[in-house]
C-alpha positions in Angstrom: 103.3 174.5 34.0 100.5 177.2 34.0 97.8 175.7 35.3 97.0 172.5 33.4 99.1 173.6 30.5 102.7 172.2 29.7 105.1 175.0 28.4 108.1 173.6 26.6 110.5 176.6 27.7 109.9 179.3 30.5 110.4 182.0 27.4 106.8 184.0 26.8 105.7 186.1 23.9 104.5 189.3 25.4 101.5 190.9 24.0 102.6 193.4 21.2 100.6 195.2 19.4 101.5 195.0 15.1 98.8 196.5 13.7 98.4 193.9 11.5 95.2 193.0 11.8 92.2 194.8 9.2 90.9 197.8 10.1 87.4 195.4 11.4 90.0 193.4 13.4 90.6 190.6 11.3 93.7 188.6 11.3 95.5 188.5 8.4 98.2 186.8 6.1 100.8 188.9 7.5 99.9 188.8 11.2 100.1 185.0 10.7 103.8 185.5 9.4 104.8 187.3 12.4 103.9 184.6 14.5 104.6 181.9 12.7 108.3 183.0 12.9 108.5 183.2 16.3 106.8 180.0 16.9 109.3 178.5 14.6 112.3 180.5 16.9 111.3 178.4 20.1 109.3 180.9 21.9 107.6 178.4 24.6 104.3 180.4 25.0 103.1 182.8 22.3 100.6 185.5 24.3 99.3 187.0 21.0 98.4 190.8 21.1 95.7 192.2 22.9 92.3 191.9 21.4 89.5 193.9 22.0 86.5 192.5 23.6 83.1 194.4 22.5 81.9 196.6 19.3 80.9 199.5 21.6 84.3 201.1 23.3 86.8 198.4 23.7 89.0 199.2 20.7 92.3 201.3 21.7 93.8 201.5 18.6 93.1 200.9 14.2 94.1 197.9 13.3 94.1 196.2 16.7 92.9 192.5 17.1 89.6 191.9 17.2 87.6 188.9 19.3 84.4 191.2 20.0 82.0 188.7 18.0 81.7 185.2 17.1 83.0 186.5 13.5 86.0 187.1 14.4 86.8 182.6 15.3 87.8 181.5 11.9 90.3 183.9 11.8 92.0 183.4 15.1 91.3 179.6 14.9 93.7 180.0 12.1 95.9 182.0 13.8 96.0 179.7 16.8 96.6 176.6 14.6 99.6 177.8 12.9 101.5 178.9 16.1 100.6 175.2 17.7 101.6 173.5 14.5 105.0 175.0 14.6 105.2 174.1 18.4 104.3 177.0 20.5 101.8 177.0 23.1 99.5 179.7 22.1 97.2 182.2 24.6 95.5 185.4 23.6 95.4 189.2 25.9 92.0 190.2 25.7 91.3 194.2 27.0 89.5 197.1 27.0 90.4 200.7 26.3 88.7 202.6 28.6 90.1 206.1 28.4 93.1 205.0 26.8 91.4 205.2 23.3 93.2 206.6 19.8 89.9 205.9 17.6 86.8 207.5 16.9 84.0 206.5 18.7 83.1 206.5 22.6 85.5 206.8 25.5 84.5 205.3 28.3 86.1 205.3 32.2 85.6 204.5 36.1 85.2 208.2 35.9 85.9 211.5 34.5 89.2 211.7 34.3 91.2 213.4 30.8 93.8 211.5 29.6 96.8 213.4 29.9 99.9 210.9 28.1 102.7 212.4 26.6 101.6 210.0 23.1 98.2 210.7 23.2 97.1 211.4 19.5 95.8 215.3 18.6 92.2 215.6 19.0 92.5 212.6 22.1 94.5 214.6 25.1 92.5 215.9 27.9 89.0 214.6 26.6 87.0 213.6 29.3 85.5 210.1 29.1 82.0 209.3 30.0 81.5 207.6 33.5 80.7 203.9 32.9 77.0 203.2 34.7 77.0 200.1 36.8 74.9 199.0 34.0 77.8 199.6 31.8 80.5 197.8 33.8 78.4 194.7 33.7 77.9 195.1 30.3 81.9 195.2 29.9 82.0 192.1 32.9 79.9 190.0 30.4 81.9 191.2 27.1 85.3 189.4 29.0 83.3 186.3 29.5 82.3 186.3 25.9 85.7 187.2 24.2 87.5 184.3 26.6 85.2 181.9 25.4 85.7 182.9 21.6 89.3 182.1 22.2 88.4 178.9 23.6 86.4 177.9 20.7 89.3 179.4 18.6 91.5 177.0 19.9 93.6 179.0 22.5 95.1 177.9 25.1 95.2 180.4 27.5 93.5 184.0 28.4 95.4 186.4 29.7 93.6 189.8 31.1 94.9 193.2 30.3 95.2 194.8 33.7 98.0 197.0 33.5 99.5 200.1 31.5 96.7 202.8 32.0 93.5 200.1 30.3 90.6 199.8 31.3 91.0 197.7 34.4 93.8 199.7 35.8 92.1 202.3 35.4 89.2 200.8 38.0 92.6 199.7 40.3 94.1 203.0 40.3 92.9 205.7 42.8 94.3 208.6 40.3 91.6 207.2 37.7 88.8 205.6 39.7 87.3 208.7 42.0 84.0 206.7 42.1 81.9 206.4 45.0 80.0 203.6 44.7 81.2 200.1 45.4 83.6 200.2 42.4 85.6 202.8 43.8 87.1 204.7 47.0 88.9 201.9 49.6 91.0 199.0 47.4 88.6 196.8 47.9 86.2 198.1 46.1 89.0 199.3 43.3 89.2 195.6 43.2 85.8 194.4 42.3 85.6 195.1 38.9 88.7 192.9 37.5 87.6 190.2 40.1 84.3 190.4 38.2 86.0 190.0 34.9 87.6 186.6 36.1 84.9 185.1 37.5 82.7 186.0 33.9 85.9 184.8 32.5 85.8 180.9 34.6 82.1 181.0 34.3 82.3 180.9 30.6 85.6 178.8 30.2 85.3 176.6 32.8 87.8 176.3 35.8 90.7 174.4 34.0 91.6 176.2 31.2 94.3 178.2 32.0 93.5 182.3 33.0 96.4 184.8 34.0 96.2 188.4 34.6 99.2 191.3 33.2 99.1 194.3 35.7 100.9 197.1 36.2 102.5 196.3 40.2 103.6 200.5 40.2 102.4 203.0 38.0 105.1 205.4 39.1 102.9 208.3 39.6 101.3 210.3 42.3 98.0 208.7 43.5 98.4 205.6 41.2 99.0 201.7 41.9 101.7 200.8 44.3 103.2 197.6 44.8 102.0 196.9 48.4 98.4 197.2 46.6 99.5 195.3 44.0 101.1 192.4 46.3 97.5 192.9 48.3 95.4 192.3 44.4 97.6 189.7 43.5 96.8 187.6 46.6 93.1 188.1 45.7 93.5 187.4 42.4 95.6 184.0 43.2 92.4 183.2 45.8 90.2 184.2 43.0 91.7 181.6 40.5 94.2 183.0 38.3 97.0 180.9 37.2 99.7 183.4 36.9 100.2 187.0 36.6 102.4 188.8 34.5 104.1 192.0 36.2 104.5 195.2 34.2 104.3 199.0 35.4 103.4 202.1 34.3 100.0 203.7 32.9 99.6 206.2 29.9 100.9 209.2 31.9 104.0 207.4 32.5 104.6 205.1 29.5 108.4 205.3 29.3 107.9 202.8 32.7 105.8 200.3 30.2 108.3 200.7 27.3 111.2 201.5 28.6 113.6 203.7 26.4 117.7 202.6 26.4 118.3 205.4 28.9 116.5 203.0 31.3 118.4 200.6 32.6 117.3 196.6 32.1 115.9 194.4 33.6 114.0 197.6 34.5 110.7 195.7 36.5 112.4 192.6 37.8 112.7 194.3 41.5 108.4 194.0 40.6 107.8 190.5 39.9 110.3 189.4 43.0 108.3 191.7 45.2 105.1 189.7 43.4 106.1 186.5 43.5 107.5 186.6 47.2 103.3 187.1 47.5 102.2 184.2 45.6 102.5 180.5 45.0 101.6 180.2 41.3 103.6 181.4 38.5 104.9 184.6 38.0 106.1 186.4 34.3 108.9 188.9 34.4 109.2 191.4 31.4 110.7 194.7 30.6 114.2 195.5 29.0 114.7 191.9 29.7 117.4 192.0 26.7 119.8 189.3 26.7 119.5 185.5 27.4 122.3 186.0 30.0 119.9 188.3 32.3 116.8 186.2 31.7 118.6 183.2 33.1 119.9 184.8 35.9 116.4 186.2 36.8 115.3 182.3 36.9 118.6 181.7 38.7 118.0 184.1 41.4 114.3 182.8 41.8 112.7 186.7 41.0 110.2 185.0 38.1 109.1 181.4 37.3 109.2 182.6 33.1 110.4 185.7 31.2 108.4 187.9 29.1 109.9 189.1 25.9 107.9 191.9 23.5 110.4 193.8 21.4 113.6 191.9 21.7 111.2 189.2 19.8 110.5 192.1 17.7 114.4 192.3 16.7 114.8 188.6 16.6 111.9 186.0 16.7 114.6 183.2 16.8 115.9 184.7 20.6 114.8 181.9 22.5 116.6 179.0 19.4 119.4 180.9 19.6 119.4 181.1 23.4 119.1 177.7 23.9 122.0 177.1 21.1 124.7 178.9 23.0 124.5 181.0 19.9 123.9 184.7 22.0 126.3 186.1 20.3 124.0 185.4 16.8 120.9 186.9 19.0 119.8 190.6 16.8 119.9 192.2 20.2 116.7 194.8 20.9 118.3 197.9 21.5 115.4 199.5 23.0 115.4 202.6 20.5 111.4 202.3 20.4 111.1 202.5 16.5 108.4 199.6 17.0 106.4 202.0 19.4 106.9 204.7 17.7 105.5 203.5 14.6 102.4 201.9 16.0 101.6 205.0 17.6 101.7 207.0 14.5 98.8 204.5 13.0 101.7 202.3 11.3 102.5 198.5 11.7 105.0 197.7 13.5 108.7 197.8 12.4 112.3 197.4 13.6 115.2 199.1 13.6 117.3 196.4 13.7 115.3 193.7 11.9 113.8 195.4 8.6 112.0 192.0 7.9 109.5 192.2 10.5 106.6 190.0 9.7 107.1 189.8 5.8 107.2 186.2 4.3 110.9 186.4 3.7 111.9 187.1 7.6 113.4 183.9 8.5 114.5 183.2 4.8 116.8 185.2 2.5 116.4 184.2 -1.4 120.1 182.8 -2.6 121.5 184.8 -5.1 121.1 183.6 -8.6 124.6 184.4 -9.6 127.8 185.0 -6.9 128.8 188.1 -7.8 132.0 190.1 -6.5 131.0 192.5 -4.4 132.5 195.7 -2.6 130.9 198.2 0.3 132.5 201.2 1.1 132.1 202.3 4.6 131.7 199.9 7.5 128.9 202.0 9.8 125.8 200.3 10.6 124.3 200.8 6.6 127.5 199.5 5.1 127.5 196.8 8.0 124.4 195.3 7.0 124.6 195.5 3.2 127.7 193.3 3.6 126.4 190.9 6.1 122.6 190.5 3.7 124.9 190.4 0.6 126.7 187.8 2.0 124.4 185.9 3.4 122.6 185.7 -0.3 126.4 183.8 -0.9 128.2 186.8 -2.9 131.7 187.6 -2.2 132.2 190.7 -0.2 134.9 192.8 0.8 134.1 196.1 3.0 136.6 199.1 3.2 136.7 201.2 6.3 139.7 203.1 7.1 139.0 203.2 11.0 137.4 200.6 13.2 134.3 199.2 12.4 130.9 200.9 13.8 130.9 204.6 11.7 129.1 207.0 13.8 127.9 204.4 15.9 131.2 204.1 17.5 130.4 207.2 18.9 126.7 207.0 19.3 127.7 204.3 21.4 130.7 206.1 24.3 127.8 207.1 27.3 127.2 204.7 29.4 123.7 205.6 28.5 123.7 204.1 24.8 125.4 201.1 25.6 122.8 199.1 23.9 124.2 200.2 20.9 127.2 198.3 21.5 125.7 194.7 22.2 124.3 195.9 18.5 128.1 196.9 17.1 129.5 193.8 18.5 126.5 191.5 17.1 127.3 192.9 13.5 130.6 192.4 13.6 130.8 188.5 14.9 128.0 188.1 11.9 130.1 189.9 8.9 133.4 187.7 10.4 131.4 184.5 10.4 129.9 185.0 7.3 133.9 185.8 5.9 133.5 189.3 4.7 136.5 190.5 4.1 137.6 193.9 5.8 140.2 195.8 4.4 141.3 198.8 6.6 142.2 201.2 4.1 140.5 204.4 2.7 138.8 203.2 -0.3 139.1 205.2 -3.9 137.1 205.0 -6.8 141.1 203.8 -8.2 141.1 201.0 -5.9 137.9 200.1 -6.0 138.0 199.4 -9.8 141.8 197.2 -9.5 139.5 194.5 -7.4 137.4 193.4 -10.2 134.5 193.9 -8.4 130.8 193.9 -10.2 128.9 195.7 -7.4 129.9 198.3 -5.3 127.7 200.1 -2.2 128.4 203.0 -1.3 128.1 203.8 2.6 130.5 206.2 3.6 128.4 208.2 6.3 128.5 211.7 6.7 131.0 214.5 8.6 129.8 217.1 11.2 128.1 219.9 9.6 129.9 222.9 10.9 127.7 226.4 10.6 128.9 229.5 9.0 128.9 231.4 12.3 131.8 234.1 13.3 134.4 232.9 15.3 133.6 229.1 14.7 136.8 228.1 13.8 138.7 229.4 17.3 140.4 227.0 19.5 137.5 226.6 22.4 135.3 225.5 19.3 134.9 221.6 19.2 132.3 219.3 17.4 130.2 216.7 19.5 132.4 213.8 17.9 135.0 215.2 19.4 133.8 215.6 23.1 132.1 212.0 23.3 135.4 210.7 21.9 137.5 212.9 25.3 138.5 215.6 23.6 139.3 217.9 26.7 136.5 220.7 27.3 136.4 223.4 29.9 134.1 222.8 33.0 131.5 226.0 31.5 130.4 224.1 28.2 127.4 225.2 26.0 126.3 222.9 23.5 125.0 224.5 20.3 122.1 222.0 18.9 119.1 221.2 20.4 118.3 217.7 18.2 119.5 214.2 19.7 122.9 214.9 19.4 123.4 217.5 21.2 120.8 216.7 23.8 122.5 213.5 24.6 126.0 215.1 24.1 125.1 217.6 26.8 124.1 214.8 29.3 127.1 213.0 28.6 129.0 216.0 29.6 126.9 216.4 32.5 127.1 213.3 34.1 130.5 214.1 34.4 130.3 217.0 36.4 130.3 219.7 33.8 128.0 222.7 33.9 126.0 222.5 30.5 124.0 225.2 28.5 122.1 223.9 25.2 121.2 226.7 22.6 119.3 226.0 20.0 117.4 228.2 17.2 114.5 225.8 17.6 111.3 227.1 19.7 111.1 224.7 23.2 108.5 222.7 22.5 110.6 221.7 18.7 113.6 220.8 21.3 113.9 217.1 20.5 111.6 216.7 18.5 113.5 214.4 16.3 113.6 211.9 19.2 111.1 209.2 19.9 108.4 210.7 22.8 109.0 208.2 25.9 112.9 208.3 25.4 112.6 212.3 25.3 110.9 212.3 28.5 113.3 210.6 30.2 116.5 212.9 28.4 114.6 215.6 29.2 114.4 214.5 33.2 117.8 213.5 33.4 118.9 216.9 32.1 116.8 218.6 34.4 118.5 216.2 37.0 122.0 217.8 36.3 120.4 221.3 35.9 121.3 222.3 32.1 119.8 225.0 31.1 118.5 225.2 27.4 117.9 228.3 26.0 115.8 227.8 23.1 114.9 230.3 19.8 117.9 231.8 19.8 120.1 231.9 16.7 124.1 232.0 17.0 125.6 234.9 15.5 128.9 234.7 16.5 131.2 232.6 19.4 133.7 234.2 21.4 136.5 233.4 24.0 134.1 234.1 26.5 131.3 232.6 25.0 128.7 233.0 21.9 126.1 235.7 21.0 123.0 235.2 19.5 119.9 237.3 18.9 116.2 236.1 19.9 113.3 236.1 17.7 112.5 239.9 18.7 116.3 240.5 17.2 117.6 241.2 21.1 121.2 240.4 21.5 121.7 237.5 24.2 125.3 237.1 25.4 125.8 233.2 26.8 128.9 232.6 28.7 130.9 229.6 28.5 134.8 228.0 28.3 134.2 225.4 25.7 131.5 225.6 22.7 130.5 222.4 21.3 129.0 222.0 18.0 125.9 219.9 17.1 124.0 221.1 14.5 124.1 217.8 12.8 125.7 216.2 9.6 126.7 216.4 6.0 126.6 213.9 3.5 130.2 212.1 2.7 129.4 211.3 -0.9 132.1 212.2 -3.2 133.5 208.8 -4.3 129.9 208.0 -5.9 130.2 210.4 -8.6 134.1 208.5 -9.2 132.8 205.4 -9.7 130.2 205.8 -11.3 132.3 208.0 -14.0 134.5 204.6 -14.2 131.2 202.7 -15.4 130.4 200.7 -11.8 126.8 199.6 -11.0 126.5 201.3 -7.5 124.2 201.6 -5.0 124.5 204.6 -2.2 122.8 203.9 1.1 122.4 205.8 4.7 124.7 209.1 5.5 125.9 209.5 2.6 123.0 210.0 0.5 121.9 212.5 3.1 121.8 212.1 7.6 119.8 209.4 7.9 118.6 207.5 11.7 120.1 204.7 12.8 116.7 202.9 11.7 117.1 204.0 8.0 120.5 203.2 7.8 119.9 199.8 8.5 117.1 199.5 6.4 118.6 201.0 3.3 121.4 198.6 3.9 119.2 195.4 4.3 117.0 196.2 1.1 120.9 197.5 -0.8 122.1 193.7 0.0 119.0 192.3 -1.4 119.4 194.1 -4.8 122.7 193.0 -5.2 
């Protein structure tokens, strides 16, 4: 229970954003396919995504949910009715920007204080927001009543208040943000007096039954902002006050990797937050973050730290979790791997998407068309593109047989050795149990175009990866010259290591290395601020700390000339000769295409399709994608 409200399950929707909705806010015919899937997957409360609550600042992002005017009902009545028709519960976030603001238009704050994230979009870092007037912040007070009442109206049955991750309200909570000196700033108290004004407008408006709950951050993880013992202090004033639950995050904008936390961060990753929360409080208390397995979500109930688990992106990968949970079917869960593709994405002004699930709120998500014809067909390559073209392909009810000469996984076998990536292999493992449940047949054997044309078969897809590129430098071939492959897979290396390649593999390669005691150099012809630049922002902050942790050294702008038995030179931009010591030189300057058997078959008169590597280096996200919409064609 949350209040008055029965919740079939103790699994909750988070609040994600899609960017969905129209540019004014609307919902729309897709936005009501996302949900409508995961109400359909079992989810026992649906929080849907945060909405903003007036016409004048509120908005954070384009295409963010609207409930700023009495326009906006019919749409979310719609929305509302759908999710509770397919036998969710169904609530609403409603928030305000404040400073943390991507649009045109007015920024707003406790006070002025620039906005300094790592994601914050050009133009938006380090402007200073205007000081709201007390004028204002009642203004803003009166907006939440409003927008909770909407919801009401729209049918909704529950509010939840965005307090947490660097918005508006936690903004006023957090000493970093609020420097005010009135009586909505200075001593915690008075940090306090603006969200306990928002839930009082809130009950005024709503009435003191319907159920109200609050998300805050319970540590920001930075210097001067919210700490738990505050937090444990707010919650007990916000239980007093008459919330119904309250959903523990962390972080703020400067410290987003704690709000989203990259797979370099372990699981689970605010649990110890919610325990310390709901040792505080009587009513309910949400868990979330990294939360990525059923296994770990019932032991968090187990262990009494939460009374209900938040899910955002693993629902992302597979809106079905929570049927699937409650199935003993874990093994068929798409597991979230925490690669931040959805983020990413939304923070570049695009809706969100999914590495591992490339059907993310379109009408055929939970439903794959049957082919009209079974057709015989083959995939070459077993890595994660050839793996999913197989599994779709069969699905659709076509006969497939995939080649792959060494164990299933392609580069993701590797991807996946550092105990840091292990995500990726609760992703390798669920691929695998699918394509042997859906009897694809594996034939361990290099494939050729001669072989490939004995087995009759009508279709063949092509996904057999790519090789290390290996650089025309002097000296490359020499015995203390290795590729990254070969050091994740334990090649021996000498303790002194330099890693040449300053993209993820080599950033990730030289932590591997590091964790293990080695002493690590990168070098990289890329300038420093281009140094993983092909990696998603909150997970590079958090590589770039951990390397910093094991003190390697990057020595960026420098391009290799020629390596040594003591080392490698190089030159700098200015053409002065750098001399780099080191035992062991590992290569990482990324990956060729493997594509020669297309050309073969296609000279033999197959229909073929080429997907991932071997059309050129592709991400893991593309690969998958390529190989979902390859098995569709088929």
């Amino acid at each position: 229970m949350i209040g008055e409200l029965e919740v079939k399950n103790r699994i909750i929707q988070a609040p994600f954003c899609t960017r969905f909705a129209t540019r004014d806010g609307e919902v729309t015919e897709r936005m009501i396919n996302y949900y409508s899937e995961r109400a359909k997957g079992g989810t026992g409360l649906i929080i849907v995504e945060f909405a903003y609550v007036d016409d004048k600042a509120s908005q954070s992002i384009a295409c963010q949910l609207g409930i700023y005017d009495d326009h906006c009902i019919p749409g979310l009545s719609r929305l509302a009715e759908t999710i509770k028709n397919l036998g969710a519960r169904v609530g609403i976030q409603i928030a305000h920007a404040g400073r943390a603001k991507s649009v045109a238009g007015p920024v707003v704050a406790p006070s002025r204080v620039p906005r300094t994230s790592l994601t914050a979009l050009k133009g938006m870092k380090g402007q200073i927001p205007k000081e709201l007037s007390v004028e204002e912040i009642q203004e803003i007070v009166e907006a939440f009543g409003e927008a909770a009442n909407r919801a009401k109206k729209a049918g909704f049955e529950l509010v939840e208040i965005h307090g947490a991750h660097g918005y508006l309200i936690s903004q006023f909570l957090s000493p970093r943000t609020n420097r005010r000196n009135d009586c909505y700033g200075g001593s915690l108290e008075d940090r306090m007096r603006f969200p306990l004004e928002v839930l009082a407008s809130i009950r005024e408006k709503v009435g003191s039954s319907f159920p109200v709950g609050i998300r805050i951050s319970a540590d920001e993880y930075m210097e001067n902002g919210i700490t738990v013992e505050e937090s444990r202090i707010f919650s007990r004033r916000l239980e007093s006050a008459g919330v119904d639950y309250i959903h523990v995050s962390a972080g703020a904008y400067e410290t987003l990797e704690t709000c989203i936390q990259p797979m370099y961060l372990p699981t689970g990753f605010n649990v110890h937050l919610a325990e310390a929360i709901k040792k505080t409080v009587e009513i309910p208390v949400v868990a979330s973050g990294s939360i990525t397995t059923p296994e770990l979500a019932e032991s968090i109930l187990a262990e009494g730290k939460a009374d209900f688990i938040s899910l955002g992106r693993p629902l992302v990968a597979d809106p079905y979790f929570a049927k699937k949970a409650f199935e003993g079917r874990s093994e068929d869960i798409r597991v979230c791997i925490r690669c931040n593709e959805c983020f990413r994405r939304t923070n570049l002004n695009r809706s969100v998407t999914c590495t591992v699930n490339p059907a993310v709120g379109e009408k055929f998500e939970g439903y794959l068309e049957p082919a009209s014809r079974r057709k015989k067909i083959c995939v070459v390559g077993g890595g994660p593109a050839g793996m999913e073209a197989a599994r779709v392909a069969a699905l659709r009810g076509h006969e497939v047989t995939l080649y792959e000469k060494r164990e299933l996984g392609g580069l993701l076998l590797e991807a996946s050795i550092p105990e840091f990536k292990k995500d990726l292999r609760l992703l390798l493992e669920h691929m695998k149990i699918q394509l042997k449940k859906l009897n694809v047949k594996i034939v361990r054997k290099e494939a050729t175009a001669e072989l490939i044309e004995r087995s009759g078969c009508e279709i063949v897809i092509v996904a057999t990866g790519a090789t290390p590129l290996i650089p025309n430098i002097k000296g490359v071939n020499r015995s203390n010259v290795i590729t990254a492959l070969d050091a994740l897979n334990g090649k021996e290396t000498g303790q002194d290591i330099i890693v040449v390649g300053g993209g993820l593999v080599g950033l990730e390669t030289a932590l591997f290395l590091a964790e293990q005691g080695k002493k690590v150099k990168i070098v990289s012809r890329r300038p420093m601020e281009e140094i993983g630049a092909d990696i998603e922002p909150l997970a590079l902050e958090v590589l770039k700390r951990r390397l910093n942790k094991y003190d390697v050294k990057i020595y960026a702008g420098l391009v290799v000339e020629e390596i040594t038995d003591q080392g490698l030179i190089a030159k700098d931009m200015y053409e002065n000769r750098v001399e780099i010591n080191g035992e062991t030189i590992i290569l990482a300057r990324g990956f060729k295409p493997e594509k020669r058997i297309v050309s073969s078959l296609r000279e033999k008169g197959l229909t073929v399709y080429a997907v991932g590597d071997c059309v050129n280096p592709r991400t893991l996200y593309e690969a998958i994608h390529e190989g979902y919409f390859a098995g569709l064609k088929v």
